[in-house]
VMD Tcl script that draws the C-alpha trace (Angstrom):
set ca {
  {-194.63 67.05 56.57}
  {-195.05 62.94 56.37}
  {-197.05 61.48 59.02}
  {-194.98 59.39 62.49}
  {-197.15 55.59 60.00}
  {-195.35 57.08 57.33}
  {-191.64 57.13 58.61}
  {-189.61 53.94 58.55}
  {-188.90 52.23 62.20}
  {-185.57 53.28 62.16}
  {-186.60 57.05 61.67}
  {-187.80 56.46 65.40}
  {-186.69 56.86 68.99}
  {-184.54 53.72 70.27}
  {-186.59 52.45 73.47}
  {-185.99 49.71 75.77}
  {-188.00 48.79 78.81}
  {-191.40 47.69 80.33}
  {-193.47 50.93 80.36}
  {-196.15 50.27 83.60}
  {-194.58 47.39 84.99}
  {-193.83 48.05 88.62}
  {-197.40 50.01 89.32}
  {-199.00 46.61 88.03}
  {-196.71 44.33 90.23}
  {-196.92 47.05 93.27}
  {-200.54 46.91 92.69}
  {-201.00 43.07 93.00}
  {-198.46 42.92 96.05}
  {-201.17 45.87 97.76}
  {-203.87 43.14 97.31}
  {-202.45 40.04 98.06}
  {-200.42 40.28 101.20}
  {-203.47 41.27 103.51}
  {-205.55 38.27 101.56}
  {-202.60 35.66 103.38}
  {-202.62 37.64 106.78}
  {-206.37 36.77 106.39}
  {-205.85 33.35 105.50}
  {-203.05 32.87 108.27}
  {-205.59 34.46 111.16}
  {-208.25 31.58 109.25}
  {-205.84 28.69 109.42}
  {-205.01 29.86 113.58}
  {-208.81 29.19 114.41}
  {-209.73 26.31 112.52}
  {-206.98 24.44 114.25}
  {-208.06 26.34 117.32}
  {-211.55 24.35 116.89}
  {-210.08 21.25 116.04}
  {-209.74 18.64 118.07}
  {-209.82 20.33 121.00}
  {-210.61 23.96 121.21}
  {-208.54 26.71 123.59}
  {-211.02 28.99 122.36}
  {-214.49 28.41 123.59}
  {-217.18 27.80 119.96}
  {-218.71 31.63 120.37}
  {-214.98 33.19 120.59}
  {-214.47 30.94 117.23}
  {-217.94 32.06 115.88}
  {-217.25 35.44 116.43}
  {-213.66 35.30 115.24}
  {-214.99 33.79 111.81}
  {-217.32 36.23 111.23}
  {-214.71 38.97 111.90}
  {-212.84 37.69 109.77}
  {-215.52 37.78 106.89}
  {-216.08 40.99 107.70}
  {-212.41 41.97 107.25}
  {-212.14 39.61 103.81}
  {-215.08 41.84 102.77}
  {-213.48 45.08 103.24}
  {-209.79 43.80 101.78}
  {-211.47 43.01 98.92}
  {-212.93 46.46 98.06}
  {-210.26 48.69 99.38}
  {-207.95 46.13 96.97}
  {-209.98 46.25 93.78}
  {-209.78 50.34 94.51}
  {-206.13 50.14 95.02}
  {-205.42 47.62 91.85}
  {-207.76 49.87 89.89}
  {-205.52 52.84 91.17}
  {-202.09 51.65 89.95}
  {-202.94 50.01 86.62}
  {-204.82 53.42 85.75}
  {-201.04 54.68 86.62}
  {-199.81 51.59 84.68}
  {-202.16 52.74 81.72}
  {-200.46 56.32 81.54}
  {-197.35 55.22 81.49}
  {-197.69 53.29 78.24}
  {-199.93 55.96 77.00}
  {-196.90 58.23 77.44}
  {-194.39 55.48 76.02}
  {-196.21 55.38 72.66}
  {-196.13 58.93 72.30}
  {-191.97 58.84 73.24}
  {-191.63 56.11 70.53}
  {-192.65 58.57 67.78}
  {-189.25 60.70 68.67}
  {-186.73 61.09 65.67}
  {-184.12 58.77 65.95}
  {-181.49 61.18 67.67}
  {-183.51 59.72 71.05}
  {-182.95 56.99 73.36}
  {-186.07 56.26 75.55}
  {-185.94 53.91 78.54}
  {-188.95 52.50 80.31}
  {-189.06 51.59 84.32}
  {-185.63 52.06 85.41}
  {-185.04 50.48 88.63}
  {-183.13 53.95 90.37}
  {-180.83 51.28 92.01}
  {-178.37 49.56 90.18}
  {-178.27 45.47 90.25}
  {-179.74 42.43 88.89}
  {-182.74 42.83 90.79}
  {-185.39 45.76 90.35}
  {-186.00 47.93 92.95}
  {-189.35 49.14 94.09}
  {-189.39 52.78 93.11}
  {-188.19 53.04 89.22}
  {-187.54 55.86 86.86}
  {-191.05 56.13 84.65}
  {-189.08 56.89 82.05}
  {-185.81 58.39 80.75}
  {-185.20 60.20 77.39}
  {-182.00 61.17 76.12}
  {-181.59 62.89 73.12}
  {-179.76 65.90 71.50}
  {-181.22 68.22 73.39}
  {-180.83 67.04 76.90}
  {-181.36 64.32 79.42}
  {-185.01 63.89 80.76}
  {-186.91 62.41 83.53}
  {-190.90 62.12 82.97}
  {-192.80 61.17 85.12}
  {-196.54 60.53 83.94}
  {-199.53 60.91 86.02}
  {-202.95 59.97 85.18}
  {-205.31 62.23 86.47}
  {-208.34 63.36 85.46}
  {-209.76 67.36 85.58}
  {-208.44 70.66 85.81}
  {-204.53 70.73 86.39}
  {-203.27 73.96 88.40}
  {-200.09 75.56 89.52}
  {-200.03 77.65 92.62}
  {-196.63 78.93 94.65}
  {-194.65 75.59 93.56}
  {-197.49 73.33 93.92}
  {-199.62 71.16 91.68}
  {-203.44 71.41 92.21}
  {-205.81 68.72 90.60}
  {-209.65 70.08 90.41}
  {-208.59 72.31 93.67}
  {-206.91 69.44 95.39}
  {-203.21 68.91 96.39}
  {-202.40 65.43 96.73}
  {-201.02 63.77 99.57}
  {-197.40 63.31 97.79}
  {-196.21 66.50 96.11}
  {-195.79 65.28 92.53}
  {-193.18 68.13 92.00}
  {-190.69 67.25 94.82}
  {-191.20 63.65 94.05}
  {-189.96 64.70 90.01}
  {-187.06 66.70 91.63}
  {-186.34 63.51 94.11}
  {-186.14 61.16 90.72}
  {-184.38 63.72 88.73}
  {-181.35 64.27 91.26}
  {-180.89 60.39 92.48}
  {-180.29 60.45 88.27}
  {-178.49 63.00 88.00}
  {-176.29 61.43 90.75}
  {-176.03 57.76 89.03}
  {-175.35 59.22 85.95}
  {-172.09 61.14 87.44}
  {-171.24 58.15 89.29}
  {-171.43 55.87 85.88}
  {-169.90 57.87 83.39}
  {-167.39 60.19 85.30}
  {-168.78 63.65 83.69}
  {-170.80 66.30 85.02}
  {-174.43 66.02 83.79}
  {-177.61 67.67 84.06}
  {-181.14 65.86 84.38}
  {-184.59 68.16 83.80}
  {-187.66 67.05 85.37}
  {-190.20 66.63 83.74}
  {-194.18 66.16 85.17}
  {-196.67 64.80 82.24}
  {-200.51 64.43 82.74}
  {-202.10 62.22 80.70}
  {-206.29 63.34 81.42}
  {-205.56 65.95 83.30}
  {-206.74 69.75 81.42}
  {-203.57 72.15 82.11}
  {-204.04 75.70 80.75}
  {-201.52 76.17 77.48}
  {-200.64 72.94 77.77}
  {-197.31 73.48 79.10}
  {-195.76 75.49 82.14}
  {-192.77 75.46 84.63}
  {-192.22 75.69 88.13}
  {-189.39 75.23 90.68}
  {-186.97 74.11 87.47}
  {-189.53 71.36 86.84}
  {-191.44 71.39 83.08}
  {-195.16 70.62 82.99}
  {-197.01 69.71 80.16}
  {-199.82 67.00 78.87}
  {-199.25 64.38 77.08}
  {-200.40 66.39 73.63}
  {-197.51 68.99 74.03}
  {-194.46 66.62 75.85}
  {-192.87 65.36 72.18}
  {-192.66 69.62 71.99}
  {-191.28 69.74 75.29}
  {-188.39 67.45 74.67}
  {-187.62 68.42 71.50}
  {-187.18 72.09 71.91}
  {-183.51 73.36 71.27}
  {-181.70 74.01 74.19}
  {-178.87 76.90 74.32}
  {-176.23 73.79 75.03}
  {-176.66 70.87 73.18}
  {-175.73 67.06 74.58}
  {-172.82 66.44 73.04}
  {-173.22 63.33 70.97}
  {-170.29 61.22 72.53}
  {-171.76 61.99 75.98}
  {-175.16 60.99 75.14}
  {-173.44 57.68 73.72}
  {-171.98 56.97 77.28}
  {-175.24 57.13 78.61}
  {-176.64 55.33 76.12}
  {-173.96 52.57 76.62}
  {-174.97 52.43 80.55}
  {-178.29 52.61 80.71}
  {-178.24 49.61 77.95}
  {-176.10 47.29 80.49}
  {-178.53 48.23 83.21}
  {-181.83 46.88 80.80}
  {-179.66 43.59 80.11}
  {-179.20 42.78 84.05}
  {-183.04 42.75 84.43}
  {-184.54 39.31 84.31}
  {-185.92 39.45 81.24}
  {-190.35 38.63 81.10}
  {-191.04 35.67 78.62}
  {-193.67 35.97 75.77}
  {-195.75 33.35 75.20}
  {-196.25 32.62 71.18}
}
mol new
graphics top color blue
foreach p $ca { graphics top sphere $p radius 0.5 }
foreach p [lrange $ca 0 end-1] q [lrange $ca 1 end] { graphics top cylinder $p $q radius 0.2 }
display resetview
């Protein structure tokens, strides 16, 4: 069997998108907006102090030094946050060069906004794969240690996380399902899909509550596998066809040379 280097581009998966985009600008827009409440609060005192102070000068010492206090904490609970959603940025394009190694039956699309428009929306699809063998939503997490599931839930080194990453799949998977039916008139089915990047998961691939698990190592396997009813090929063309006037509305990023 030839190696993915040895196969010709066009022997590939047809992909469109910005894998990891959102988490990075979500990320930033964590850190920044406390940084201007802190410089508004800054601003407020110093004209407070100047040229004639409401405030008597220990109120404005103390409110300075509160206020470096507070610029001291936003900056470590921000680089913890940033670090947090570009190591979620970092899966997702992980996951996206593993998609792009898909035989060319396959349509991949990277960061969906999941409403329609000219301008993105803050929650987007990870990422969307159409193919012969059905339409899938992945979404990637990147965490690290031993990957468990108990009664319909996801455990992470003995831990469930705040936000249920299996209802949140499900959530994704039906608002597609439903902009799919509402685009191309026909009745459609989306699978849910949950991919850890890091994360150890015994077999490397399970189910639960209609939602497939699997790493990163065994999701080209998951997607691939024959299903009892085939996409037919003129339906996954339609899709094809919308999804691809949804990528052109987004304001497309610049490159420098």
């Amino acid at each position: 069997m030839s190696s993915p280097a040895a196969k010709r581009p066009d022997q590939f998966a047809r992909v469109a998108g910005s894998p990891g985009e959102v988490p990075k600008i979500a990320g930033l827009f964590r850190i920044v907006w406390p940084f201007l409440l802190v410089l508004f609060l800054a601003g407020y005192l110093t004209r407070a102090a100047w040229p004639a102070p409401p405030l008597s000068a220990t109120l404005i010492g103390a409110g300075f030094l509160a206020l470096a206090g507070m610029l001291a904490a936003l900056m470590t609970l921000g680089r913890d946050r940033l670090q947090s959603f570009l190591k979620g940025a970092q899966g997702e394009e992980w996951v996206a060069r593993i998609l792009a190694f898909l035989p060319a039956s396959f349509d991949v699309y990277h960061g969906v906004p999941e409403k329609s428009g000219s301008i993105r929306s803050a929650s987007d699809y990870d990422h969307i794969v159409i193919g012969p063998t059905g339409i899938f939503l992945v979404e990637t997490k990147h965490w690290e240690g031993r990957i468990q599931v108990q009664d319909n839930r996801i455990l992470c080194n003995g831990q469930e996380p705040t936000r249920p990453p299996i209802d949140q799949v499900k959530l994704a998977a039906s608002h597609l399902r439903q902009d799919l039916r509402d685009a191309i008139h026909h009745g459609l089915d989306v699978q849910p899909v949950l991919c850890f990047v890091d994360g150890h998961l015994q077999d490397g691939r399970t189910g639960s509550a209609g939602v497939l698990i699997c790493t990163s190592h065994t999701l080209p396997d998951v997607l691939t596998e024959q299903p009892d009813a085939p996409l037919p090929r003129d339906v996954q063309i339609r899709i094809r066809d919308y999804l691809d006037a949804r990528v052109r509305t987004w304001p497309q990023p610049t490159t420098g040379s």
